[in-house]
C-alpha positions in Angstrom: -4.1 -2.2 -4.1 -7.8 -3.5 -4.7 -7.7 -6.0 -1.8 -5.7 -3.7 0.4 -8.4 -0.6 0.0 -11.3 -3.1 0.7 -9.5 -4.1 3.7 -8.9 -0.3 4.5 -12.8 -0.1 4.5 -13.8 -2.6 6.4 -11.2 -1.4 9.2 -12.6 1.9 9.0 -15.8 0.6 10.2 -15.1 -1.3 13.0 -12.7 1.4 14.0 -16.0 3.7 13.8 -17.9 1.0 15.8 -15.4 1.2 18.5 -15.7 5.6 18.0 -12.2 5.5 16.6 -11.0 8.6 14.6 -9.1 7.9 11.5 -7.9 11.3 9.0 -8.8 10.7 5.8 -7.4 9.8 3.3 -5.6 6.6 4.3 -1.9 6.6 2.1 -2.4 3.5 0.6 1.2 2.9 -0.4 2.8 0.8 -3.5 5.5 0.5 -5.0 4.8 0.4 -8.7 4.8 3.9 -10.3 2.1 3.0 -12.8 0.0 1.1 -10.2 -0.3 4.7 -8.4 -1.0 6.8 -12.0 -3.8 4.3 -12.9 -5.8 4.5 -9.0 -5.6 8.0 -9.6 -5.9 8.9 -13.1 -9.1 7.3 -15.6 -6.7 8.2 -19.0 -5.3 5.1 -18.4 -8.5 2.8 -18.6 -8.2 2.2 -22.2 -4.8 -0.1 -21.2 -5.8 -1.8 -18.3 -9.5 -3.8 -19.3 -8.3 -6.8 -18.3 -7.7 -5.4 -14.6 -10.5 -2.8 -14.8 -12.5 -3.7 -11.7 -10.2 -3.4 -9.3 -9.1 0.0 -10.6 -12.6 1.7 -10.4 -12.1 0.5 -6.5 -9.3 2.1 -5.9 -10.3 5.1 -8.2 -13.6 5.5 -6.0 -12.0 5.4 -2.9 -9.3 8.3 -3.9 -12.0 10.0 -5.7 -14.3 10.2 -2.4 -11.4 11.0 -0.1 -10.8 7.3 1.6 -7.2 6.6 0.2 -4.3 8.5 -1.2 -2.0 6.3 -3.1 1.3 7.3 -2.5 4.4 5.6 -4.5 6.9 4.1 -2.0 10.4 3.3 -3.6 11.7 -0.5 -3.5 14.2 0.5 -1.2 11.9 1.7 1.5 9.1 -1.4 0.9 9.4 -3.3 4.8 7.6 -5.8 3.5 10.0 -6.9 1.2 11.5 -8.3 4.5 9.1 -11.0 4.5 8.4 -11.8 0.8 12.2 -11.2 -1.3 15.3 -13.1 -0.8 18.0 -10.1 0.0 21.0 -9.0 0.5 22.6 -9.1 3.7 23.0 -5.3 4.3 19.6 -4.7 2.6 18.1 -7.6 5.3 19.7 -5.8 8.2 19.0 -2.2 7.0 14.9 -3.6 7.3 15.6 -5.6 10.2 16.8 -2.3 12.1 14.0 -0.1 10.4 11.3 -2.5 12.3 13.3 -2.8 15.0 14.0 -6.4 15.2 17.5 -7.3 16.7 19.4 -9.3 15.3 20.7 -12.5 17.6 24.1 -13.1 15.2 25.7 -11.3 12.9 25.1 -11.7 9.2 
């Protein structure tokens, strides 16, 4: 989530270079529940020292308005597409949600 907010940032400013609007905050979207609870809540610092950097980045950014993080459920996560070995009717069910055709059936 770190690397994806810094990313967030620096598109942000060259979309403000080119005088493009962007509403605030960005839904920075993950799917791992505690992931979400520890961008957005500092209790959880106490568990997660060995990680603590990147979760004052993402904690800034929400806590200024940037990024929202939002929980996204496995099921819904496109790019799973690209990085999991799946299912056929899971495959196609992603394949259709991008709207890639499919050349043969699976």
């Amino acid at each position: 989530m770190a690397v994806v907010a810094c990313e967030l940032k620096w598109l942000s400013f060259l979309f403000q270079d080119f005088q493009i609007s962007l509403s605030m905050p960005i839904p920075l979207r993950c799917d791992n529940k505690s992931a979400v609870h520890i961008g957005e809540n500092p209790i959880f610092q106490e568990r997660t020292k060995h990680i603590e950097l990147d979760c004052h980045l993402v904690r800034d950014h929400y806590k200024i308005g940037f990024s929202l993080p939002v929980h996204v459920f496995s099921q819904q996560q496109l790019v799973d597409l690209f990085t999991k070995s799946l299912a056929a009717p899971v495959f196609s069910r992603l394949l259709f949600k991008m709207a890639f055709l499919a050349a043969a059936p699976f």
